[in-house]
VOZAMAR-848965 format. One record per residue (C-alpha): x, y, z; residue in three letters. Coordinates in steps of 0.02 Angstrom, whole numbers, plus 50000, padded with zeros to 5 digits. Each point is the difference from the previous one (the first is absolute). Last residue first. Example, Ala and Ser with C-alpha at 12.3 -4.5 7.8 and 13.67 -1.06 7.14 Angstrom:
506844994750357SER 499314982850033ALA 
***
This chain:
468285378750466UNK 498694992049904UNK 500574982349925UNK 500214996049802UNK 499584984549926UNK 500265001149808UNK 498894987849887UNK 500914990649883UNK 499145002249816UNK 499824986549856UNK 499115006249840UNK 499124986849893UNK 499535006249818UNK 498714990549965UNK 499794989549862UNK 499325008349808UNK 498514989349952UNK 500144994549825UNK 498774999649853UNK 500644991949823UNK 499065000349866UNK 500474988749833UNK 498085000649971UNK 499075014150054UNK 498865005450107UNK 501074993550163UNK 498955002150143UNK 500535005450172UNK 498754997850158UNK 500295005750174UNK 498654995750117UNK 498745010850092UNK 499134996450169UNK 498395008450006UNK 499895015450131UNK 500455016249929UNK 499494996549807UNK 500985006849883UNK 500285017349936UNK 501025003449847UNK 501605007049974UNK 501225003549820UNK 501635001649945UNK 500785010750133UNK 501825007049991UNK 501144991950096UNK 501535002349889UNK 500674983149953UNK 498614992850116UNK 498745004449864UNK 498364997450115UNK 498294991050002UNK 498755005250148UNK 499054986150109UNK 498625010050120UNK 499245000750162UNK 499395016750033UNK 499985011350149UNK 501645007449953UNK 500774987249902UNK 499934983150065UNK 500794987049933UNK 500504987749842UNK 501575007649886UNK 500704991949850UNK 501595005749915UNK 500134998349804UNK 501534994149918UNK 500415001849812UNK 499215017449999UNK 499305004049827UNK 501425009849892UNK 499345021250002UNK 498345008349934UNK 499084982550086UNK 498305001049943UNK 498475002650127UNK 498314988650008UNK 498285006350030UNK 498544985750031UNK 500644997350172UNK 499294983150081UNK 501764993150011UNK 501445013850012UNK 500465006349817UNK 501834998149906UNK 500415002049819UNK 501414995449876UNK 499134981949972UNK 499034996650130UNK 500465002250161UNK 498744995450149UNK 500085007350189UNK 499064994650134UNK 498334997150111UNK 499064982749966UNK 498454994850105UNK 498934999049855UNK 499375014850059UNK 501595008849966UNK 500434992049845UNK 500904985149910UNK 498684995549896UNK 498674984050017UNK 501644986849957UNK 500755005450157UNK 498744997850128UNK 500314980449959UNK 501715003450036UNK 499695009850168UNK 498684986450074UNK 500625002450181UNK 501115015450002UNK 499845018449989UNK 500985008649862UNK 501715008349991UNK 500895008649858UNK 500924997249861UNK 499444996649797UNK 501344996949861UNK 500125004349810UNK 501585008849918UNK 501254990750079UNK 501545009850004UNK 500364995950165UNK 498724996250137UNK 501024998950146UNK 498805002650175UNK 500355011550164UNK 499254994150166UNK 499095011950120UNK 498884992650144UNK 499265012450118UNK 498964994150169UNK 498304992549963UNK 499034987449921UNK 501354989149889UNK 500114984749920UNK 501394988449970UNK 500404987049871UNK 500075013949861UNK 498814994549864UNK 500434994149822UNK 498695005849852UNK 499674992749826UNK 498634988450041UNK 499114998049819UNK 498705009949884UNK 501205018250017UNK 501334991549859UNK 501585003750049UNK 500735010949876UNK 501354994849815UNK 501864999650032UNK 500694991649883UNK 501314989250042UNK 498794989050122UNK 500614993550172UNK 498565005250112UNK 499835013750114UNK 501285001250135UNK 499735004350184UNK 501205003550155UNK 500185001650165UNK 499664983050052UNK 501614994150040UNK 500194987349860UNK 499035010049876UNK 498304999349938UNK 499524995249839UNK 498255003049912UNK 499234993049876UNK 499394985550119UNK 499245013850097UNK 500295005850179UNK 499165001550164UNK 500844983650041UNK 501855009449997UNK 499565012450106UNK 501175015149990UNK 500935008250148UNK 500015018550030UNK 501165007450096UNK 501534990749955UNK 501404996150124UNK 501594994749894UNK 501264986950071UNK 501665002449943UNK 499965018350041UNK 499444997750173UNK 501284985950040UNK 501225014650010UNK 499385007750138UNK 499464980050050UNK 502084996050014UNK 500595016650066UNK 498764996350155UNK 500504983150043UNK 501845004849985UNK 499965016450106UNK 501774997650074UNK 500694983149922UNK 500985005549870UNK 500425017150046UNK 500204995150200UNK 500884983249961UNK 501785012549903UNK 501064986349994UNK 501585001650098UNK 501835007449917UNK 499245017649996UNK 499834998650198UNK 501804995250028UNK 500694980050044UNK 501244997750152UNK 500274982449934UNK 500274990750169UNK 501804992049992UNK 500094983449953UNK 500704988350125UNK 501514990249992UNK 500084984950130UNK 499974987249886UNK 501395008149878UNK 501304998050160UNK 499484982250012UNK 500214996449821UNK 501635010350028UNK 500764987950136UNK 499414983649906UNK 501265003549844UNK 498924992849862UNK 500734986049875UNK 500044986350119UNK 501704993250004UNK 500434980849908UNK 500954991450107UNK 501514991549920UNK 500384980350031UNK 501584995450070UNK 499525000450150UNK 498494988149979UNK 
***
């Protein structure tokens, strides 16, 4: 065995024990060096739905889909209604069920909601009572009917159950604001240009009934939209009295 060579371990034992006791110093770290939790974190919950609001659209008036004809298509979030598929566009016969009812009706309070009718040369707005509305319709769309509005046709305007109509001297608006209230001692729904607020045209409406908004697409190819809401969010200030 003597004559045999011993192999040594390839570590020195002394400075594996001197490395075992080493310690790492603590890292005497800055503020700019840590993540900044109170930006990311601070407020989360509320940052998320302020800008959750844009993604998902409040609409003041919302359509109902079963009050609507087979010619008729209604949009995905009910704000919307399209007339037909046809190139040409040729108007709605007034023998069928051409009109689409809001979902909601309304007996008090003010209710304003602004509608898109384009370039579309034929369209009826407004609001109606309920119950037997399309039925209603194919008698006339007029006041004792239970119909109160506004009609285009063609390059003229006239509110329902008016025999005088007005020309437009300027382009037709493309939008048209709707407006259901109380004016003075009288319950009305008045029809605005919201690009400039001028009026359009008012009629009186009952004070009591519960009235319905109703769009109508006179022409095929039409397209009627209800604008959404604009949704304003506002932190109220606590202040104390000295």
């Amino acid at each position: 065995m003597s004559g045999l060579k011993q192999d040594r371990p390839p570590w020195n034992f002394n400075s594996v024990l001197q490395r075992s006791r080493y310690k790492v110093p603590d890292l005497d770290l800055d503020s700019e060096a840590l993540i900044d939790v109170a930006r990311h974190l601070g407020n989360l919950k509320y940052r998320v739905w302020e800008k959750m609001k844009d993604l998902c659209p409040r609409y003041p008036v919302v359509l109902d889909p079963n009050t609507a004809p087979a010619i008729f298509s209604i949009s995905d979030d009910l704000a919307c209604v399209e007339q037909s598929t046809n190139k040409s566009p040729s108007l709605v016969p007034h023998n069928r069920n051409r009109i689409v009812l809001g979902s909601e009706g309304y007996t008090d309070e003010f209710h304003c909601w602004d509608v898109k009718v384009g370039d579309s040369r034929h369209w009826t707005i407004g609001v109606c009572k309920g119950g037997t509305a399309e039925r209603r319709a194919l008698n006339g769309l007029t006041p004792s009917n239970g119909f109160w509005g506004l009609t285009r046709e063609w390059d003229a305007c006239r509110v329902l159950g008016s025999t005088s109509s007005w020309h437009w001297r300027n382009k037709m608006p493309s939008t048209v604001r709707v407006k259901l209230g109380y004016h003075l001692m009288w319950r009305t729904v008045s029809f605005y240009d919201p690009s400039d607020g001028s009026m359009i045209g008012s009629i009186e409406v009952p004070a009591d009934e519960k009235l319905y908004p109703f769009l109508i697409p006179g022409e095929n190819n039409s397209v009627l939209r209800i604008y959404k809401d604009h949704v304003a969010l506002t932190v109220k200030q606590k202040f104390n009295r000295v």
